[in-house]
N, C-alpha and C positions, 0 to 999 in steps of 0.2 A: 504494500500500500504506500504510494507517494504522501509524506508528508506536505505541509503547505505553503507557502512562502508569502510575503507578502504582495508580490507581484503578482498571485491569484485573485486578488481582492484589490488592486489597484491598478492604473493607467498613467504611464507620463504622455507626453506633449509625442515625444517619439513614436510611443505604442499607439496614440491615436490617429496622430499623421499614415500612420501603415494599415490602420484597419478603413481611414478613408479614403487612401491611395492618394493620398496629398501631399503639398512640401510642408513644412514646418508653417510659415505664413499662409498659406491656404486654411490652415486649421484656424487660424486666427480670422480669417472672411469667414469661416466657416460659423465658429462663434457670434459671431456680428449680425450676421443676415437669421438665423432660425433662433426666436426667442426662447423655444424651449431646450435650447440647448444645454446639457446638463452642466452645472456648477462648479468649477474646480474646489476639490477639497480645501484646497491652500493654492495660495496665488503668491508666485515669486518669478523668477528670470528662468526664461530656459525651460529645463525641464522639471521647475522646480513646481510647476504646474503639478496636480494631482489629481485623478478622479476613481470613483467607485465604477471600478471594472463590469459591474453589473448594471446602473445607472446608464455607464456610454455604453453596451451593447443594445440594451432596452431600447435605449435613441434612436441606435443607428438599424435597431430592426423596422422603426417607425419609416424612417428617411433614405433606408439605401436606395429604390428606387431612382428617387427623384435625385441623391447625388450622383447617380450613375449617368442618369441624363445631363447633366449640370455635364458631368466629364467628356463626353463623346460628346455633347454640342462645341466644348471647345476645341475638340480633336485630341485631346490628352488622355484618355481612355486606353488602358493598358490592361488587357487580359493577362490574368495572373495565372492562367492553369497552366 
């Protein structure tokens, strides 16, 4: 049985950049334009950002759709398989 880390239970700035196939600054428009974007645990520089791992997936089951479209209208759309 794996033991737990806290990186099961948490997201930096990096980890969300990768589950929205964005740059670092993207995730920041990203925050900006959808109000219900979830809350950083702690707000600092970098990755000093934080969120509840379960909070940002819950979001992004709401919203991948619509960022997927967001990414191939700009031509940036990267299949990842």
């Amino acid at each position: 049985m794996k033991s737990q880390t806290v990186k099961d239970f948490i997201m930096t700035v990096r980890d969300v950049s990768e589950l929205l196939n964005r740059s670092r600054r993207s995730v920041y428009h990203v925050m900006r334009r959808y109000p219900d974007f979830p809350e950083p645990m702690t707000r600092g520089r970098g990755n000093m950002m934080l969120w509840l791992k379960a909070d940002m997936l819950a979001w992004y089951e709401i919203h991948k759709d619509e960022l997927m479209r967001d990414l191939q209208q700009c031509g940036r759309y990267i299949d990842q398989k």
